[in-house]
Residue, then its C-alpha position, 0 to 999 in steps of 0.5 A: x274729351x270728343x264728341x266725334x258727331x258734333x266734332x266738339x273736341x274739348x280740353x281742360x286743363x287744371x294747374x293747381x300749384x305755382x311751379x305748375x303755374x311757372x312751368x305752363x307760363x299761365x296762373x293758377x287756375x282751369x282752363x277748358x278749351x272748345x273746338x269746334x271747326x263749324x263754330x261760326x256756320x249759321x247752324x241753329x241745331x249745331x250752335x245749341x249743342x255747343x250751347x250745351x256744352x258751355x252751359x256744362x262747363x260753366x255751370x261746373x266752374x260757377x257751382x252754385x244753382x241760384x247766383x247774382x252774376x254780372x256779364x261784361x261784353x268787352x270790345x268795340x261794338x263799332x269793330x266787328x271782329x271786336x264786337x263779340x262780346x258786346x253783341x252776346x249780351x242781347x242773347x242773353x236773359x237779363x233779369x235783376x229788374x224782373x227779380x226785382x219788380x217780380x220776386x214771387x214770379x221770378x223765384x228760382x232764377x239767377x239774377x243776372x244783369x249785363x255790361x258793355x264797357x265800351x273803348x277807352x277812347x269813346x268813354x275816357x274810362x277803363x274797362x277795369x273801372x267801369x266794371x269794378x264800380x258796377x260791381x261793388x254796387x251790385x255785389x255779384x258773386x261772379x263776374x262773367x268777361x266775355x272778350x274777343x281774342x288773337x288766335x295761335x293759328x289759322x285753324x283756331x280763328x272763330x272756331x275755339x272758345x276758351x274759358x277760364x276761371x283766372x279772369x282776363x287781360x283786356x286787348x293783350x291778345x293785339x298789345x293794348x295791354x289794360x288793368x287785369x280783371x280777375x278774382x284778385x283785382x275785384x274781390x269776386x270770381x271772375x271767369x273769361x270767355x273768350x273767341x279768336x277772331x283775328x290772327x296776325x299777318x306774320x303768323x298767317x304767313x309763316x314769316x317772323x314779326x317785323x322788329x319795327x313798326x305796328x303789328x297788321x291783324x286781319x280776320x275772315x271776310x265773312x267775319x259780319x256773319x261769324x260774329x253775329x252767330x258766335x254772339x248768339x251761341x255765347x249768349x245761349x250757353x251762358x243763359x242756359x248756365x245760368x238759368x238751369x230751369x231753362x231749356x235751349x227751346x226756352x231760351x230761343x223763345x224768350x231771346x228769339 
């Protein structure tokens, strides 16, 4: 699926079966992979049409019109190339306390409320923990992870953005592998949005992985700028998923 104008060149991806699962080395479940080479250029125009088109995507995975969903910014607020997730949530419109104080005013809208999970060397918590005890206190009926991610290429770094309805390892894309969220382990459906942001220094090089020693991961120089733009277009994509009375012109109003 392309949109040559925008050059947005989307792919989905459905494994239905465990052979499948098996064969492609992934769980079963739907993958959606956007491409877009000026993802991260501070374009407003451009960055609402690729709002959109998350919007769409996510809106078909979640189904319903009115939801209760809790998002999670996963990642390391003081690591910038880790800092995406966190730096989504304030793009995106908060609204359980308004639904709360307010249910005649707010009718019609999903009640969403947000999560920064912090590291597990700051908080002595697991991400995992954290998010399980805000969600069987909340009861959501999605959970939305949104997680920074090592890229396959070059090409990839701040310029795709993956989402799934199979939930998310955190810090498995740099070997820190924590307690899998996802459907089976929270009991709710959990869909993963996730952006690469950093590329291993072998992989940039073409050389093979060094068989000891840590691995290096580097990331763009203007990675500041990149991550502040992509947290913006997530945020906005996921509002306007959420909240389908909503235009992209009412969200920049509401969010600025």
């Amino acid at each position: 699926e392309d949109d040559e104008e925008l050059e947005i060149h989307t792919t989905r991806v459905v494994i239905e079966t465990e052979n499948g699962a098996k064969t492609m080395g992934k769980p079963v479940g739907t993958y959606i992979t956007m491409e877009a080479p000026n993802m991260s250029a501070p374009d407003e125009d451009y960055h609402r049409e690729i709002s959109e088109e998350l919007a769409y995507h996510l809106k078909k995975m979640i189904g319903e019109r009115e939801q209760s969903v809790l998002v999670v910014g996963l990642g390391n607020r003081s690591l910038t190339a880790d800092a995406v997730g966190p730096l989504a949530l304030p793009h995106i419109l908060v609204t359980r306390h308004m639904l709360q104080a307010m249910p005649e005013e707010f009718a019609g809208f999903s009640s969403v409320a947000a999560l920064t999970t912090g590291v597990l060397a700051e908080t002595g918590l697991e991400s995992f923990e954290l998010i399980a005890a805000v969600a069987e206190k909340l009861q959501p009926r999605c959970v939305i992870v949104l997680d920074a991610l090592a890229a396959a290429g070059r090409e990839k770094l701040c310029a795709v953005l993956q989402i799934t309805d199979t939930g998310l390892t955190p810090g498995s894309g740099v070997g820190n592998h924590r307690r899998e969220v996802s459907r089976k382990t929270l009991g709710v459906p959990v869909l993963a949005l996730g952006l690469p942001t950093v590329i291993r220094a072998d992989q940039l090089i073409g050389e093979e992985a060094p068989a000891e020693g840590e691995a290096l991961f580097v990331t763009p120089r203007d990675i500041d700028q990149r991550i502040r733009e992509l947290g913006r277009l997530l945020g906005y994509g996921i509002t306007l998923a959420l909240q389908p009375s909503l235009t992209a012109a009412d969200v920049t109003a509401l969010l600025g």
